[in-house]
N, C-alpha and C positions, 0 to 999 in steps of 0.2 A: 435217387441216390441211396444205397446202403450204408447205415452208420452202425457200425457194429465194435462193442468194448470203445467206445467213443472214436472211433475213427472212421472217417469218410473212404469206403473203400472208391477206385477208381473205376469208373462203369465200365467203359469199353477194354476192358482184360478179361479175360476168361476166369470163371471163379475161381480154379485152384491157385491162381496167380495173385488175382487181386485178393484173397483171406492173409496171404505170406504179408501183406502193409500190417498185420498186425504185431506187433513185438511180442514174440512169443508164441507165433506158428510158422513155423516150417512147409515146404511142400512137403511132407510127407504125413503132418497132422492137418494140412489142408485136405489131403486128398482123402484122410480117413472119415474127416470133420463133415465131407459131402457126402461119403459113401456109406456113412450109419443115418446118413437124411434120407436116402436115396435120390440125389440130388448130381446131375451129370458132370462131371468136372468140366468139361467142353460149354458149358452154358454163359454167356455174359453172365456180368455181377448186374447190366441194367435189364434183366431177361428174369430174374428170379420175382420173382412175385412174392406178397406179404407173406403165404403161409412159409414158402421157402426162407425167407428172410430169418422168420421168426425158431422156426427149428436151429437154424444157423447159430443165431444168438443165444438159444438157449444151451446148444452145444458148446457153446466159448464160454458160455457163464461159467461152465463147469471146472474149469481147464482157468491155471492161475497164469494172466496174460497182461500186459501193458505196466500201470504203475506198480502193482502187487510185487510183480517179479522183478523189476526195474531195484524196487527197494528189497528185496531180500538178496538178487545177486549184490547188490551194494555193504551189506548187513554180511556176507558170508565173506566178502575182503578185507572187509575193517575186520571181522574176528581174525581172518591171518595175519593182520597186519599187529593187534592187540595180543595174541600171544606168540609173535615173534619169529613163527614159524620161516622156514627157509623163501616158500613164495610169498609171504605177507613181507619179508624183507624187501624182495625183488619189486613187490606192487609198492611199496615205500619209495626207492630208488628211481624208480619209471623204466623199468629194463625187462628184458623178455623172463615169462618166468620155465619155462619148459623146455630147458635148456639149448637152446637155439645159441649158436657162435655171435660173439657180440662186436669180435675185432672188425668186419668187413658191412656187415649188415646188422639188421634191428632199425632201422632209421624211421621206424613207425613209431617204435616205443621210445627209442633215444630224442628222435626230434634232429634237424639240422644244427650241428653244432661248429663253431666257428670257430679256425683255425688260430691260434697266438703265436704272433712271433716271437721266437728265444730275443732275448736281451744282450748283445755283445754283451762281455766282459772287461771291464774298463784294465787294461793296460798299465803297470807301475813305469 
């Protein structure tokens, strides 16, 4: 089993597949990630051998991936949210920030929200 940027990639995927388990590659920097190894994208991840492995790794060390980027995406929305800007309002709120129609849909960012019945009006 490959454990690469601390995660257990999963054997039987093909490696350009099984590199994307990483938070912070892509198949487009998986496929580059193999192709400056010289390393076949079509190979299993349980097919690669130590030295393959180890080039692998040495290529993700490079490249800011898992908790590093976890915490600086997280770092760069509190600074929108801290000076106030128009989407640090929106990531404040919980609502889409790229202006996407809010009336109909968003229901990923809004959440399911529950309907309140109007209260008659008490009658003199």
């Amino acid at each position: 089993m490959a454990r690469i940027a601390g995660i257990d990639l999963p054997k039987n995927k093909r490696g350009v597949i099984g590199l994307t388990y990483i938070y912070g590659i892509g198949r487009s920097r998986a496929q580059h990630i193999l192709d400056s190894n010289e390393i076949d994208v079509n190979v299993k991840v349980q097919d690669w051998d130590d030295d393959q492995i180890s080039k692998i790794r040495n290529s993700v060390n490079e490249i800011k991936v898992e908790g590093a980027l976890r915490s600086e995406t997280q770092l760069n929305i509190k600074r929108l949210m801290d000076i106030g800007c128009y989407r640090g309002v929106r990531h404040r709120a919980g609502l889409p920030l790229r202006g996407q129609r809010t009336k109909n849909n968003s229901r990923t960012r809004k959440g399911k929200r529950k309907t309140v019945a109007n209260k008659k009006k008490a009658t003199k």
